[in-house]
C-alpha positions as CSV (number, residue, x, y, z in Angstrom):
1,X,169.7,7.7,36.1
2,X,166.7,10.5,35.6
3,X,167.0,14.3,36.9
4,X,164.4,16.5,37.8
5,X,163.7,19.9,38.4
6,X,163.5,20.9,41.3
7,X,161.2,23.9,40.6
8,X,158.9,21.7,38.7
9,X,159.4,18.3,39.5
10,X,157.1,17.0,36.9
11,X,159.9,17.7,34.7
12,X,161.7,14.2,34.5
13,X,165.3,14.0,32.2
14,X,168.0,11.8,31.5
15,X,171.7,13.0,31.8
16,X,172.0,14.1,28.3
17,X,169.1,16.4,28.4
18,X,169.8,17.5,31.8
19,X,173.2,18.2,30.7
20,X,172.1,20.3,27.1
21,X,169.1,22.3,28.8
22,X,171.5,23.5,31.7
23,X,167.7,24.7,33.5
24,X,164.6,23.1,33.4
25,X,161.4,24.9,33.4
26,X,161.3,28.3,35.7
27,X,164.8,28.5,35.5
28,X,164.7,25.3,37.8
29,X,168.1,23.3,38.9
30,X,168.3,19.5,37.8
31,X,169.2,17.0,40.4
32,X,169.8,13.4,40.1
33,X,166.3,11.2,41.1
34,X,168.8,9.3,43.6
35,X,172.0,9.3,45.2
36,X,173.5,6.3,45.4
37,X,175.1,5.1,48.7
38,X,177.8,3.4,49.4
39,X,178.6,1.5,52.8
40,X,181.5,1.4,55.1
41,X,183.2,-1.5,53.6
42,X,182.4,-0.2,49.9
43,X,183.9,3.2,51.2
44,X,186.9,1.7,52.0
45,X,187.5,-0.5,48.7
46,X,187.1,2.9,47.1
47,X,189.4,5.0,49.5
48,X,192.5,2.7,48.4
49,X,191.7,2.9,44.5
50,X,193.5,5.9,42.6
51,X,192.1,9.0,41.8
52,X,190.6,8.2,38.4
53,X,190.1,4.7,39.0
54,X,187.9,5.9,42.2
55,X,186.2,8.4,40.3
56,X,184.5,6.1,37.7
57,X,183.2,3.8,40.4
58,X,181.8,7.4,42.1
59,X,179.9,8.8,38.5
60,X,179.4,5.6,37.1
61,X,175.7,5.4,37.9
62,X,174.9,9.1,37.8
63,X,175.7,8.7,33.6
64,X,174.4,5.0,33.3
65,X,172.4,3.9,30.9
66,X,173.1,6.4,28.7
67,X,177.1,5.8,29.1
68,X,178.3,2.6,29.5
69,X,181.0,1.9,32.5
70,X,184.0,1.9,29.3
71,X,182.7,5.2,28.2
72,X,182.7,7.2,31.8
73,X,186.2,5.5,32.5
74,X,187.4,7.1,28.7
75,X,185.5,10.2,29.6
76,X,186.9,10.5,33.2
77,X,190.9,9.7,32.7
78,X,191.0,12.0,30.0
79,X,189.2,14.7,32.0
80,X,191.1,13.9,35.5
81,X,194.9,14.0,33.9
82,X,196.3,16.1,36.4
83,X,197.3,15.4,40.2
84,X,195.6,16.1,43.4
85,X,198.1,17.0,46.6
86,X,196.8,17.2,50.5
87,X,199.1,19.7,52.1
88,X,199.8,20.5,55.7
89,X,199.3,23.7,57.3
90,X,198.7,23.3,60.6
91,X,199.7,20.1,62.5
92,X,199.0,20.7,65.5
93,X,195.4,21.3,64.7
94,X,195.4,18.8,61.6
95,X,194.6,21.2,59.1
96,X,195.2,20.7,55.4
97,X,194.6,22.4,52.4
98,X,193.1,20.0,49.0
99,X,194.9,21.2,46.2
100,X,192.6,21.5,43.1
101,X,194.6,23.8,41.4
102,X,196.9,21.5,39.3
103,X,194.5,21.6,36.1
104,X,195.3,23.5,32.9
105,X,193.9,26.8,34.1
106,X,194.8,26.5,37.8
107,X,191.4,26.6,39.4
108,X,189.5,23.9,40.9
109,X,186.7,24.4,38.1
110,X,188.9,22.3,35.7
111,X,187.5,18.9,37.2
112,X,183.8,19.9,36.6
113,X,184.8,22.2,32.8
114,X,186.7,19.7,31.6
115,X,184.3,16.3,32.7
116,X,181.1,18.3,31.4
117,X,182.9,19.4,28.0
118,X,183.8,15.5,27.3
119,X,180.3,14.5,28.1
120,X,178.3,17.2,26.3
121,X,180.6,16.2,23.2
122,X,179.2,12.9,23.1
123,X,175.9,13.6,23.9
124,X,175.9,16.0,21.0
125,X,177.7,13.9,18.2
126,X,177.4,15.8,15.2
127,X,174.4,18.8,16.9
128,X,175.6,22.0,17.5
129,X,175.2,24.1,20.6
130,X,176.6,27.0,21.8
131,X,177.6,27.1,25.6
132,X,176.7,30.3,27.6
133,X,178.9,30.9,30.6
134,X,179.0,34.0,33.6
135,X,182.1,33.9,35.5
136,X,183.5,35.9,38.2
137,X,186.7,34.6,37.7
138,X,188.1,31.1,37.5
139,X,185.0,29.3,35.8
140,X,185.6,31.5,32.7
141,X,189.1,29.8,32.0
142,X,188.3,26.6,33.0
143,X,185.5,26.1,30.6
144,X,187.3,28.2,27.8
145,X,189.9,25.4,28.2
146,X,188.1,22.9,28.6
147,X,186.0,23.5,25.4
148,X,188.7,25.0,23.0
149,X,188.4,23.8,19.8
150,X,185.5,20.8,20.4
151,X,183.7,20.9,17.2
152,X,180.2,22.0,16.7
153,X,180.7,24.3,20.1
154,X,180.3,27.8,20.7
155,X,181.2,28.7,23.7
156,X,179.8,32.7,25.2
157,X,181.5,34.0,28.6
158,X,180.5,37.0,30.0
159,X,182.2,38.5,32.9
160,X,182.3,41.9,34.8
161,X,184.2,44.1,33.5
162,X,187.3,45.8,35.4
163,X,186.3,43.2,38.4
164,X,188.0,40.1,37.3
165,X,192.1,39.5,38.2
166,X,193.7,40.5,35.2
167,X,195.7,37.4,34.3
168,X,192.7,35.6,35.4
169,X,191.0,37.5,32.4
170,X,193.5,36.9,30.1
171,X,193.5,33.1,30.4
172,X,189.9,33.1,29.1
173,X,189.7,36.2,26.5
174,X,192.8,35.8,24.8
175,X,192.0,32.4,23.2
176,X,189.6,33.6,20.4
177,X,188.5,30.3,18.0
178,X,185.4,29.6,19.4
179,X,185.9,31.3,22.3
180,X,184.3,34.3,22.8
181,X,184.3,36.7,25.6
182,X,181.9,39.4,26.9
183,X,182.9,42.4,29.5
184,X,179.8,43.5,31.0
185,X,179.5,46.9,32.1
186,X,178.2,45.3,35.8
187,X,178.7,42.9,38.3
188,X,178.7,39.3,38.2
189,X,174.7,38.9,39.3
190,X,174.3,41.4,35.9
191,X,176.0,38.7,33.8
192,X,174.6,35.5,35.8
193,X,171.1,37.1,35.1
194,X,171.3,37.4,31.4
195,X,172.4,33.8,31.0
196,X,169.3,32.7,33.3
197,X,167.2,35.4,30.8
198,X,168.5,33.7,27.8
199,X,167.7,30.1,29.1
200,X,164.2,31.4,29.9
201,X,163.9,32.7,26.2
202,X,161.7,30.2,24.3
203,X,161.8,32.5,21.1
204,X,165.9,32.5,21.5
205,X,166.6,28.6,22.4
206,X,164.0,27.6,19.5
207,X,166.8,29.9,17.0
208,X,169.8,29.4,19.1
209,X,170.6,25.6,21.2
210,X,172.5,26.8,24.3
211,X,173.4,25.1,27.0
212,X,175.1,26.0,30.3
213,X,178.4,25.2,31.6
214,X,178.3,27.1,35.2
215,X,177.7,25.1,38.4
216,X,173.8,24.9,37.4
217,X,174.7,22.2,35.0
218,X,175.0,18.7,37.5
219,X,177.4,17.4,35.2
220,X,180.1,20.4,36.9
221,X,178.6,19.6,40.7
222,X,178.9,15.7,39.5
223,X,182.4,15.9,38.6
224,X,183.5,17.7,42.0
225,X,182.0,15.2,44.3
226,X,185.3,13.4,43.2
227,X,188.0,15.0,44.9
228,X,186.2,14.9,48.2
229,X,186.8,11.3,48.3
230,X,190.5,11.6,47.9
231,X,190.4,13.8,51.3
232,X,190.1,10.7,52.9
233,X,192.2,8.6,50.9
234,X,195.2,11.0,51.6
235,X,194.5,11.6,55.0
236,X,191.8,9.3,57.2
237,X,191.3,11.3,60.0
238,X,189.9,14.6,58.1
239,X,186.9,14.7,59.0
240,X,186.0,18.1,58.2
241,X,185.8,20.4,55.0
242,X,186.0,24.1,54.6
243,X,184.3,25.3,51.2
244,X,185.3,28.9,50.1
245,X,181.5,29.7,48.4
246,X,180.9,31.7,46.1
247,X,178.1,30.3,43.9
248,X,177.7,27.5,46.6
249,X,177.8,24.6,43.8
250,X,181.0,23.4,45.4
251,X,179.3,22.8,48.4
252,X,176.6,21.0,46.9
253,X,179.0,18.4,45.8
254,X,180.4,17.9,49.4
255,X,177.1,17.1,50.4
256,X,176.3,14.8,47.6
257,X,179.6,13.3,48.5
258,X,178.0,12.7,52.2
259,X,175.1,11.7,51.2
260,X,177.0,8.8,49.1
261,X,178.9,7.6,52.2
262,X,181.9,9.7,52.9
263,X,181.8,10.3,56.8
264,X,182.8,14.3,56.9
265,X,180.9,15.7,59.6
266,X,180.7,19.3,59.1
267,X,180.9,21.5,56.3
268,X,181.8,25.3,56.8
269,X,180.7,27.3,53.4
270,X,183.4,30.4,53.8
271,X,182.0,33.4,52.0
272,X,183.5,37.0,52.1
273,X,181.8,39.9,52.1
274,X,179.0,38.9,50.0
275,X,177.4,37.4,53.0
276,X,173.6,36.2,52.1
277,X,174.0,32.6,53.5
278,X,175.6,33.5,56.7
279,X,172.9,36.2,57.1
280,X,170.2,33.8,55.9
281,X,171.7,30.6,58.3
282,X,171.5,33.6,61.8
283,X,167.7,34.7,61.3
284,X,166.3,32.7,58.7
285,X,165.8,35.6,56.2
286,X,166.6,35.7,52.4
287,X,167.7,39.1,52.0
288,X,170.8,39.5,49.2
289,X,172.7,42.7,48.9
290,X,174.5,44.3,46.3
291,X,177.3,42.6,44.9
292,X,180.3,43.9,47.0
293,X,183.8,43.5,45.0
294,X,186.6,42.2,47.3
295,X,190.1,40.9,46.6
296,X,188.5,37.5,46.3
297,X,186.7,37.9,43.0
298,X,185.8,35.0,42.2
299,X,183.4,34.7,45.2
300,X,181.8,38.0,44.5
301,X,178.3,36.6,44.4
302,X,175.3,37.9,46.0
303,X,172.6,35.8,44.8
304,X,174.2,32.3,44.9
305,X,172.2,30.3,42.2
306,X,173.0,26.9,43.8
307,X,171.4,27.1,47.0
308,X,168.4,25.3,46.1
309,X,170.4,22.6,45.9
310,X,171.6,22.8,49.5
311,X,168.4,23.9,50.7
312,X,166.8,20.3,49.1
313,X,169.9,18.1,49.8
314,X,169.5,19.5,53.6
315,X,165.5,19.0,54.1
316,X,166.0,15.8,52.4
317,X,168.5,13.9,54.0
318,X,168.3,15.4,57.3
319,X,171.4,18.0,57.1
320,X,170.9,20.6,59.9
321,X,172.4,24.1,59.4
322,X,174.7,25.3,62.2
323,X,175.1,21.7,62.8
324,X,176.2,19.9,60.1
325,X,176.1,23.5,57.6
326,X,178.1,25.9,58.7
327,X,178.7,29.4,56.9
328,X,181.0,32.5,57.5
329,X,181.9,35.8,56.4
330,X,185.6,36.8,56.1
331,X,186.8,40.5,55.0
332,X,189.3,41.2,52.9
333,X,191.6,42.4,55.9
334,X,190.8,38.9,57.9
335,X,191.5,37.5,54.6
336,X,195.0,39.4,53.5
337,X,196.1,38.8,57.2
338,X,195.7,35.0,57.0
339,X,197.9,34.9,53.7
340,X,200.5,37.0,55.1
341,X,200.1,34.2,58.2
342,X,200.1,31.5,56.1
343,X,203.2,32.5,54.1
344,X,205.0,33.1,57.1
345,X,204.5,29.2,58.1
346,X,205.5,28.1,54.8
347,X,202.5,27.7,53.0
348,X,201.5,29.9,49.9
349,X,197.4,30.2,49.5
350,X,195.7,32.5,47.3
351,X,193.1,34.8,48.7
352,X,190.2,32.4,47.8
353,X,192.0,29.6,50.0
354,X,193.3,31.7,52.7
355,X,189.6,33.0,53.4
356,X,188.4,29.5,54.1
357,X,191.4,28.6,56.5
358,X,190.6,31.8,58.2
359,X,186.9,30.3,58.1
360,X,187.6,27.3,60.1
361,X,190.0,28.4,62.1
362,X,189.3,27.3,65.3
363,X,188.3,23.5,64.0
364,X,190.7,20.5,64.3
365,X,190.8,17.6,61.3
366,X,189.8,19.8,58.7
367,X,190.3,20.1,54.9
368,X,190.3,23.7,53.0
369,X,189.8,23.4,49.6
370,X,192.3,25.3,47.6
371,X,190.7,26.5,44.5
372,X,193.1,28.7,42.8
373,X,196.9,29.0,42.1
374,X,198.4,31.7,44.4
375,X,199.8,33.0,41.1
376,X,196.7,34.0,39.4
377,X,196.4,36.8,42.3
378,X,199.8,38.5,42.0
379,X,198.3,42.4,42.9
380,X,197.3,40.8,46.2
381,X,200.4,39.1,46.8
382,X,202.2,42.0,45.8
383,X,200.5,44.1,48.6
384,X,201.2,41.6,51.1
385,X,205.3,41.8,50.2
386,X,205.1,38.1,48.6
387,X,206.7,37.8,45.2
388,X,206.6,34.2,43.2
389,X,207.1,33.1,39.7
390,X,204.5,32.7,37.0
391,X,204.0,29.1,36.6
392,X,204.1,28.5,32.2
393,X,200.2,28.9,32.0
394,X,200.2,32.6,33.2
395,X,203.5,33.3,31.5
396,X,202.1,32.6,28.3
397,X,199.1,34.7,28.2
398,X,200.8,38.1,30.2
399,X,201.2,40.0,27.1
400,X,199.0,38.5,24.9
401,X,195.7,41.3,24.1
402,X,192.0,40.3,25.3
403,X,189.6,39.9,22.6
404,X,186.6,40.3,24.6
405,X,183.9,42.7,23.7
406,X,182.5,45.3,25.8
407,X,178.9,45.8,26.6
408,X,176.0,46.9,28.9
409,X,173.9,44.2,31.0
410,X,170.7,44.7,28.1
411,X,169.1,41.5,27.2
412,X,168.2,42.6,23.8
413,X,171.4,43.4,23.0
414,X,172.8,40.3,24.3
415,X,169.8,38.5,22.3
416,X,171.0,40.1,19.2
417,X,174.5,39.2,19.5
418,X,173.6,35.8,20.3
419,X,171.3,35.8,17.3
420,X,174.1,37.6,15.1
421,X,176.4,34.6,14.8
């Protein structure tokens, strides 16, 4: 399988490269040359195969020839060791919520961390690299899992300072090793843009190899196009997904997911009030705002990097916003309300979730995805009068100190730091 870029499509890769560069030239997003479809009958076969089993059939031939079919299946059962549930929260409308939150640092960003960390490892073989990272949130622990202690890695997360859940914080910047972390005095568009400076940086990548392990790098957006499969394999008659968006790579996998076979027939990308998509799907115009922090961090993007991707998987396969692409903004009262709701019917969602249930609402057969553990979110839970237990992941790293270092959104001093090591 080649890749290309979609800002310069004259620039042609394989998986490996694709994978190491992260962004092509002009800061441009990789996409695979073809999407391979499978029909009705194929669907099915793959519907009644188990999760890892299914998932190798599904990546297969985006990592072929490069990775032969024993390699993907090694790569994918040790990255996919952790369970999947489809629960119930509404049954007289059919809702559900997918439960991605199972993985070793609770968010859904452990399927695409932990595949694009086994895969960059053998691609690399004895190279070294060092991985550059902005989270909001839950990316930040998943790849700092994910990566711990693979040799010939160095992996860079910066984040916004005093605007990230503090336990969410902790489960990334208390690991040290080669994990280090960066508080930026900003939002999360200030970190996200000195990555995308850094990867632009010919003088920089010539001294330092870096790649990317946000949802610009298609081995992440690969990996999630798994567990929209097993939707359907848990419950046939979803035909419907609800995508809390922050970044919008999530939904890009949904619809590389349609585009493969699987029959959903809307998508509704739930932002909150970071609402450039929404805005841009009502009158057509492009017009982000300043990042504005809610209770759902992790979402707090203005400037979502992976709409390209939607934007070209729409024109080219015929996806029609407000028809098949739906997107809506939820506040943070909408959004406290519906967990408060939800508890009271006896389902626990963190904020993230709850948004998107709120999102799609008034929709029958549908699927939220539930990206984070309700735990990692105990000051809003708190607020709302719900108290749980820290699940052993959390409980370990409460007291522990953060090691991350503090600094202002400068490019030349992130250069020099980057340089320093």
């Amino acid at each position: 399988m080649q890749y290309f870029n979609l800002k310069d499509p004259t620039q042609i890769v394989s998986f490996g490269e694709a994978i190491q560069l992260g962004l092509g030239n002009k800061q441009g997003l990789f996409m695979p040359s073809e999407i391979p479809e499978f029909f009705d009958r194929r669907i099915e076969e793959l519907i009644n195969m188990p999760f890892a089993e299914r998932s190798v059939e599904i990546l297969a031939p985006y990592l072929a020839p490069e990775f032969d079919y024993d390699e993907v299946k090694e790569i994918v059962h040790d990255a996919f060791n952790f369970s999947v549930k489809l629960e119930s929260v509404n049954q007289i409308k059919n809702q559900h919520v997918l439960e991605l939150f199972h993985g070793p640092s609770l968010a859904f960003k452990d399927f695409g961390a932990r595949f694009l960390a086994r895969c960059l490892s053998k691609v690399l073989g004895a190279n070294e690299t060092t991985v550059l990272t902005a989270t909001s949130g839950d990316t930040g622990a998943a790849v700092a899992h994910a990566f711990y202690a693979v040799d010939n890695v160095r992996v860079v997360i910066l984040y916004p300072k005093g605007k990230v859940a503090p336990l969410q914080e902790k489960l990334f910047s208390t690991l040290g090793y080669n994990i280090e972390t960066i508080a930026i005095e900003g939002d999360f568009d200030a970190c996200q843009a000195l990555v995308k400076q850094a990867f632009s940086d010919e003088e920089l990548r010539q001294e330092v190899p870096i790649s990317s392990a946000n949802s610009i790098n298609i081995a992440r957006l690969l990996a999630q196009v798994c567990y929209y499969f097993e939707i359907m394999a848990q419950h046939p008659q979803v035909n419907k997904v609800c995508v809390p968006s922050g970044n919008f790579g999530n939904l890009t996998a949904g619809l590389i997911a349609k585009v493969m076979g699987l029959p959903v027939e809307k998508f509704m990308a739930a932002t909150n009030a970071n609402d450039t998509v929404p805005r841009f799907l009502q009158d057509g115009t492009w017009a982000p705002n300043a990042t504005i922090p809610t209770i759902t961090n992790a979402m707090d993007v203005a400037q979502p990097n992976n709409f390209p991707r939607v934007e070209y998987l729409a024109r080219a396969y015929g996806f029609k916003f407000n028809e098949t692409i739906f997107s809506q903004s939820v506040s943070d009262a909408q959004t406290k309300a519906a967990v408060k709701s939800l508890y009271s019917k006896g389902y626990l969602a963190d904020p993230h979730t709850a948004l998107g249930v709120f999102a799609c609402r008034d929709w029958d057969n549908v699927a939220t995805l539930g990206t984070a553990h309700p735990a990692k979110f105990l000051d809003v839970l708190t607020e709302e009068g719900i108290i749980i237990e820290l699940p052993p992941e959390l409980e370990k790293v409460e007291d522990k100190q953060s090691l991350a270092l503090d600094m202002a959104p400068d490019y030349a001093t992130f250069k020099s730091y980057l340089l320093e090591d």
